[in-house]
C-alpha positions, 0 to 999 in steps of 0.5 A: 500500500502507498499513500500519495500527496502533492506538493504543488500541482508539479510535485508528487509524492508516494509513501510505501510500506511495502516492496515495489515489485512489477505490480506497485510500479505499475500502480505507482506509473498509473498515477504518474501517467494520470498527474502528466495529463495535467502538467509536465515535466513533474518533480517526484518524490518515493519514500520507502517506509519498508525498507524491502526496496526494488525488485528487479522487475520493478526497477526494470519497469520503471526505467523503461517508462523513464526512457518513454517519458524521458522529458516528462520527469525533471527531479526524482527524490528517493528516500530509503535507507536500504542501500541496494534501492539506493544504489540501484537509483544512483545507477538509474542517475546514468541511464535517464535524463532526470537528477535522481538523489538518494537520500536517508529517511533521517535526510526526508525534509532535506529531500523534499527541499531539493525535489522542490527546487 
């Protein structure tokens, strides 16, 4: 399960407490796809409350809709303290245009600072 909130009409969050495997992508990428019909580029913020972090499959996912929205997402703010997760984002960082930061859940204020700037 992931709760969502806005910023502002360009900023989106999720909150999730649960691994994001292929299908939470696929819900959380639904919601990002509805937002783009409204604004673009967005500014996205995912906080991982579970620390279970990404499957592959997921990670896989996401990228590919990355390189099809490539000019659709602007800052990507990834707030986890599981290490793979962030190693995985900062490795994403490479492959698609977006600035994708990793932060610590203790750095989340920090986070939502920088999504927003």
């Amino acid at each position: 399960m992931e709760k969502t909130f806005e910023f502002a009409e360009n900023v989106v969050g999720f909150l999730i407490n649960e691994e994001i495997d292929q299908e939470k992508v696929e819900e959380i990428l639904s919601k990002i796809r509805d937002r783009l019909e409204v604004v673009s580029p967005i500014y996205l913020y995912i906080e991982d409350e579970s620390d279970e972090g990404i499957s592959l499959g997921g990670f896989l996912k996401a990228v590919k809709f990355h390189f099809s929205h490539s000019k659709d997402m602007k800052k990507i703010a990834i707030v986890t303290d599981d290490k793979l997760f962030k190693k995985s984002m900062e490795m994403k960082d490479f492959v698609v245009p977006a600035d994708v930061k990793s932060f610590e859940r203790k750095e989340r204020m920090k986070a939502m600072n920088w999504v927003m700037i």
